[in-house]
N, C-alpha and C positions, 0 to 999 in steps of 0.2 A: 419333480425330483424326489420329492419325501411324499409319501401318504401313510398315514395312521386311518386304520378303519377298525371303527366298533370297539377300543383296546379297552380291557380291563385290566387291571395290574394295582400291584403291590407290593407289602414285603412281609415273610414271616406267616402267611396264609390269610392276611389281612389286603381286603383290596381297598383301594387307594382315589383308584379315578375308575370311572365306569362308563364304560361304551361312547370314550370318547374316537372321534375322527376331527381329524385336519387333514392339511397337507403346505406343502412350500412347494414354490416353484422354482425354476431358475433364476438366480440374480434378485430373488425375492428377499425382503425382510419382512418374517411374520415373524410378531411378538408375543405373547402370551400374560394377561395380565389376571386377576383377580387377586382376593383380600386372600390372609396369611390362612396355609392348612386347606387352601383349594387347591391340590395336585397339582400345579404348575409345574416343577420341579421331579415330581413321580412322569410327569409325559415326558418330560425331555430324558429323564433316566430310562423310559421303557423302548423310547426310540435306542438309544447310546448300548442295550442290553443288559442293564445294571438292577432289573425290578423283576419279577416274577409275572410274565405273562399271562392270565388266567382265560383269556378272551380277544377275539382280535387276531389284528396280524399290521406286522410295519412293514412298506415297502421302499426300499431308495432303486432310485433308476430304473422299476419295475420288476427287482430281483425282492425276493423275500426273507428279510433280515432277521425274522420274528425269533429265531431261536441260534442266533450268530453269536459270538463270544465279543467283549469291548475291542479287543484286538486285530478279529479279523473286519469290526464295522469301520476301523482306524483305514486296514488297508483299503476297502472301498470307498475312501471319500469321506468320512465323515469326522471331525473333530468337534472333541468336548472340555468347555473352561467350565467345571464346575464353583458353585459360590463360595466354598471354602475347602482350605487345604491344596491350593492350586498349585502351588509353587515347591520345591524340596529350598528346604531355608538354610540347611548345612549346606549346597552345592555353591557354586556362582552360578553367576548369570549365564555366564555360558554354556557351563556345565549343566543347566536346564535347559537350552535350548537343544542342547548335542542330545538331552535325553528325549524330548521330543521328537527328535529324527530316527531314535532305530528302525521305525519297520522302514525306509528308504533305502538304506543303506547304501547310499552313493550321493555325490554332487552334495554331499551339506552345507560346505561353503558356501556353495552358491546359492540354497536354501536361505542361510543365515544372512547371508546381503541382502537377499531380498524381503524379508523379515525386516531386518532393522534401517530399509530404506522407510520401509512404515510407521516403525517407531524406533528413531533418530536417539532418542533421549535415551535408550539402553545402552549403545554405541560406546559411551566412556566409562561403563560399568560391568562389563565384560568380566572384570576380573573380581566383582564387589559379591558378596555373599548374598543370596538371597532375601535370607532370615533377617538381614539388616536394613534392608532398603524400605521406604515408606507403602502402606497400603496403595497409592495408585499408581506407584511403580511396581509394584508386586503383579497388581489385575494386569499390567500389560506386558510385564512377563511371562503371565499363563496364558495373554492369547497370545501373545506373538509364539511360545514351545509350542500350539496348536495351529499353529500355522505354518511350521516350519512342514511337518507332510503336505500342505499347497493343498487341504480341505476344499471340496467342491459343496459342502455346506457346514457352517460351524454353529454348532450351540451354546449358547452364552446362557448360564445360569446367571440373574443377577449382577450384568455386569458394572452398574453403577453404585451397589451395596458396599456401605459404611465411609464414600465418597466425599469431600466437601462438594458443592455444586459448579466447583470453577474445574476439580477433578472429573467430576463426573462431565461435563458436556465435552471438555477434551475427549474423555473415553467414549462418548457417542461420535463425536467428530469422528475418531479414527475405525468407528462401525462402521460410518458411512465411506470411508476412505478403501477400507478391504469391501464392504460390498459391491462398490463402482470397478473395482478391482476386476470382478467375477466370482467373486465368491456369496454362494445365497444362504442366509443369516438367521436362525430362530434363537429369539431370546424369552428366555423368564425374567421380566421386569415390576417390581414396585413405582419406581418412578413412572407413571403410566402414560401421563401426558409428554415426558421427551422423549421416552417409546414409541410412542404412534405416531408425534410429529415426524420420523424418520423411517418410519413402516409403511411399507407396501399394504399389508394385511393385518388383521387381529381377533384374538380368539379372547375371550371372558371366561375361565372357569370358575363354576361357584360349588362346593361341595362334593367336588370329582367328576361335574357335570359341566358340558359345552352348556352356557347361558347365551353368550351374543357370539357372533360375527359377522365379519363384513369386511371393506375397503377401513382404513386406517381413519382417514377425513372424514367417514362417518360414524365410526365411533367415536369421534372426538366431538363432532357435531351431536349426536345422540341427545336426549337430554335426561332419559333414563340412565344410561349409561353414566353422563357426566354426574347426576346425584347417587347414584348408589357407588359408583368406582373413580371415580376422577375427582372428589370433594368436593361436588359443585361446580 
């Protein structure tokens, strides 16, 4: 579904990550882990079109995206929950999901049901402000507004950051709930070991560089892996 081959990218004429490749498949969850300042976050920005190409090319569904605007990668299928600033804090809840829908422009309602058949807990907050709601109703009002276009692969920057941990597994639970869905899942995660526990795949960047990959189960099994990135 997604492939990244040989991408260089950056920002401001500074590159960032270097001659990395992956790829997701359908119904896939591949996750992307390494320590703080290894481009995790520059790859999922150069897929989304938000970084400076220098090298490379992205492909989704075999068309070539490498030089597409955020807008037109939205109307092909792809949605993006970045780690911070997700949400518009002046609107309501609603009013961020309605803004999630422009490029549709039809059947929202029906969108919107189907959204918060996923996440329930928005349901009685419809009309509640953003900016006021707690950090992990906030994270799943930015995926469910990126859901509302019915994403055929979603990118989760970080979606269990600044979480308690009874927060956070909720918020992996309802990864796993829209992946089973159909929809295939790359996320940039710190928490590495509830990442993989629930990943199909897994990439290790270390200093803008692909370090490991493989099946999920054996990078958790690994043992290099587990002492240089999992704490042991």
């Amino acid at each position: 579904m997604l492939r990244m081959e040989d991408a260089t990218a950056g920002y401001a004429g500074m590159d960032i990550v270097h001659g990395v490749s992956l790829e997701v498949g359908e119904r896939e969850i591949v996750t992307i882990i390494g320590p703080n300042g290894a481009g995790k976050s520059t790859v999922m920005k150069t897929v989304f079109g938000l970084t400076d190409l220098r090298g490379g090319r992205v492909f989704f569904e075999d068309a070539d995206i490498s030089s597409l605007r955020p807008d037109r990668i939205v109307r092909l299928g792809i949605g993006y929950v970045p780690q911070e600033r997700n949400v518009f804090p002046a609107l309501t809840v609603r009013e961020n999901l309605e803004m999630g829908a422009f490029t549709i422009g039809c059947c929202i309602d029906d969108r919107l049901e189907e959204v918060l058949s996923i996440f329930p807990e928005l349901k009685d907050k419809l009309g509640r402000k953003a900016g006021t709601m707690s950090g992990g109703e906030q994270k799943m009002l930015a995926i469910s507004r990126a859901l509302v276009t019915k994403p055929k692969l979603l990118l989760l920057d970080e979606p269990s950051s600044t979480l308690s941990p009874r927060l956070s597994d909720q918020v992996f639970s309802k990864i796993r709930e829209i992946n089973h869905s159909g929809t295939a899942i790359m996320m940039v995660e710190q928490n590495a070991r509830k990442a993989l526990a629930i990943s199909d795949r897994g990439y290790i960047l270390e200093m803008g560089r692909k370090r490991f990959e493989g099946p999920a189960r054996s990078l958790l099994d690994d043992a290099d892996v587990r002492k240089l990135y999992l704490g042991g």
